[in-house]
C-alpha positions in Angstrom: -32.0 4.0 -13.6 -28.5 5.6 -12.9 -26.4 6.6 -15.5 -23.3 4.5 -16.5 -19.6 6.1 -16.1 -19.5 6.2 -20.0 -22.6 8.3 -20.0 -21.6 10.4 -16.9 -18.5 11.6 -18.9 -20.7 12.2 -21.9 -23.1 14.4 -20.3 -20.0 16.0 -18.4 -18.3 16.8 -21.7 -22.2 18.2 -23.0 -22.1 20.2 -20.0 -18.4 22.2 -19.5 -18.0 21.9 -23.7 -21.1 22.4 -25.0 -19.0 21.5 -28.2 -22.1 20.4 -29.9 -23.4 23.9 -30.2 -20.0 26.1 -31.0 -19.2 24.8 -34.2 -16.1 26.1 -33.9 -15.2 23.6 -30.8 -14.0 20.3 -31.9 -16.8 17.4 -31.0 -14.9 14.4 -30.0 -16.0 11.6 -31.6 -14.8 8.5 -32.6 -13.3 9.3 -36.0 -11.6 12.0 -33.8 -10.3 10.1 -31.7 -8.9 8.0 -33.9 -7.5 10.3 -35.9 -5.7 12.0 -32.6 -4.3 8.3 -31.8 -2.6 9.0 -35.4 -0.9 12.1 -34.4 0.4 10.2 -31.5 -0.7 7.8 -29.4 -0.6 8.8 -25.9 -3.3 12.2 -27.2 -6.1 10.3 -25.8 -5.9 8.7 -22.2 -9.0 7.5 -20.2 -8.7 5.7 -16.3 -11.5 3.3 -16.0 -13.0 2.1 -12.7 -15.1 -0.8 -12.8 -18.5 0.4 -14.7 -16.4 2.2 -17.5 -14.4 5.6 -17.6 -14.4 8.0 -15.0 -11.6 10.1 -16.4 -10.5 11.1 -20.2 -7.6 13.4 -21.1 -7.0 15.0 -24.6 -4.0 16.2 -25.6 -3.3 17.8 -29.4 0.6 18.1 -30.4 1.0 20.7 -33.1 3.2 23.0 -34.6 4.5 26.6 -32.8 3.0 28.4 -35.9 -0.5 26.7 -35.0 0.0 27.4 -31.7 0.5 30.9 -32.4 -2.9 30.9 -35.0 -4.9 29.8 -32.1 -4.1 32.2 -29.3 -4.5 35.1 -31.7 -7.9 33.4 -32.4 -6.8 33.6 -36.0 -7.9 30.1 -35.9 -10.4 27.8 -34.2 -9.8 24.9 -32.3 -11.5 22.7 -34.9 -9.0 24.3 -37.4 -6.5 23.5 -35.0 -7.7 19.7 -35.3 -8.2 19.9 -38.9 -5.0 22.2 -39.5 -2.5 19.7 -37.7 -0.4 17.6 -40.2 0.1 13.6 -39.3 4.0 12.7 -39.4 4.8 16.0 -38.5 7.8 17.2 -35.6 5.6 18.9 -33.3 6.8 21.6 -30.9 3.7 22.5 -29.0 1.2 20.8 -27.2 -2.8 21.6 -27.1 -4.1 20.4 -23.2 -7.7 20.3 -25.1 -9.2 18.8 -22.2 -9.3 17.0 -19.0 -12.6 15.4 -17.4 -13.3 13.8 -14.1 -16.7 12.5 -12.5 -17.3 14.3 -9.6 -17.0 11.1 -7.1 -13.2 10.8 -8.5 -11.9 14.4 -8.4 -8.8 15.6 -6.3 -7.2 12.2 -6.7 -4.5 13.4 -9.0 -6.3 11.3 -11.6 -6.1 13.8 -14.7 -2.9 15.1 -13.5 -1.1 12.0 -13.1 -3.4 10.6 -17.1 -1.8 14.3 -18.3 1.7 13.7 -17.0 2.0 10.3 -18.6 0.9 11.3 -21.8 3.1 13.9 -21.9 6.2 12.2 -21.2 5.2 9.9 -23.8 4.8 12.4 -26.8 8.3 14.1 -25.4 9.6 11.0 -26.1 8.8 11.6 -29.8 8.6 15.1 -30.3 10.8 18.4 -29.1 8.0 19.9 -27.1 8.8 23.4 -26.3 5.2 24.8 -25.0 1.7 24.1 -23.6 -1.1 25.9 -24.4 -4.5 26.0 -23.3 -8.4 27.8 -23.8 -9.7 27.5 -20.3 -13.3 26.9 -19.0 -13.0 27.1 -15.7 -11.0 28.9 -12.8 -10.1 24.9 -11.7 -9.0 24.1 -15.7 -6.2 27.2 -15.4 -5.0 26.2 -12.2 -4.3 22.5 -12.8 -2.7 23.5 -16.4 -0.4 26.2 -14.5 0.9 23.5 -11.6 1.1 20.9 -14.9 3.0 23.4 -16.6 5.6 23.6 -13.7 5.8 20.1 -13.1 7.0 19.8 -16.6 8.9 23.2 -16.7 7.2 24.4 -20.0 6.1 27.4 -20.3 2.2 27.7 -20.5 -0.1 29.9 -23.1 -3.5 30.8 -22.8 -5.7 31.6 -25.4 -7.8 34.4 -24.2 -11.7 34.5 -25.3 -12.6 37.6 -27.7 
């Protein structure tokens, strides 16, 4: 039996993440998701192709002083998460992650998910920088070409 897209994505998040076994990732669930939709609406964005999902974007506006917390590793991205204050200005923006089923990559499908959201939370919120914790050579490079689409500057949080 073949695995639906819903289940693909799950086992692709399992996979790249393996948020389940760094407690210090943040494990998307559904209370988190909804919480995320509190912070602002567009922070969760998914493109759906017949059987389900085949593409989900995260995105985690937050403050510069955050921001700065999390590329010093001062704090984790769970704290980010937990840290981030509903009905808050935010000046920064967390690209916390990006996911693509292998049959629907280089389509432009997170990129064009990513620059929607984005323009949506700009629309509410002064953001001044993107930041990222990569886990892949391919994750860097699309956050640098989003980063100039945008004309933001981009932050990477570098492992310890």
């Amino acid at each position: 039996m073949s695995l639906t897209n819903f289940e693909q994505m799950i086992q692709l998040a399992d996979e790249v993440f393996a948020s389940r076994s760094d407690p210090k990732q943040l494990d998307v669930n559904p209370e988190v998701l909804d919480h995320l939709r509190k912070l602002h609406p567009a922070t969760v964005s998914e493109y759906v192709d017949g059987d389900g999902p085949v593409a989900w974007v995260l995105l985690i506006p937050t403050t510069t002083e955050l921001m700065n917390g999390f590329l010093k590793n001062e704090i984790s991205e769970k704290e980010l998460y937990e840290l981030t204050p509903l009905n808050k200005t935010f000046e920064a923006l967390y690209l916390c992650s990006a996911m693509v089923l292998k049959a629907y990559r280089r389509k432009g499908i997170a990129k064009h998910l990513t620059l929607k959201a984005v323009e949506k939370i700009r629309k509410d919120h002064p953001i001044k920088a993107l930041f990222v914790w990569t886990f892949s050579k391919e994750g860097l490079i699309a956050s640098e070409a989003l980063a100039k689409l945008i004309s933001l500057p981009l932050y990477q949080r570098i492992a310890k």
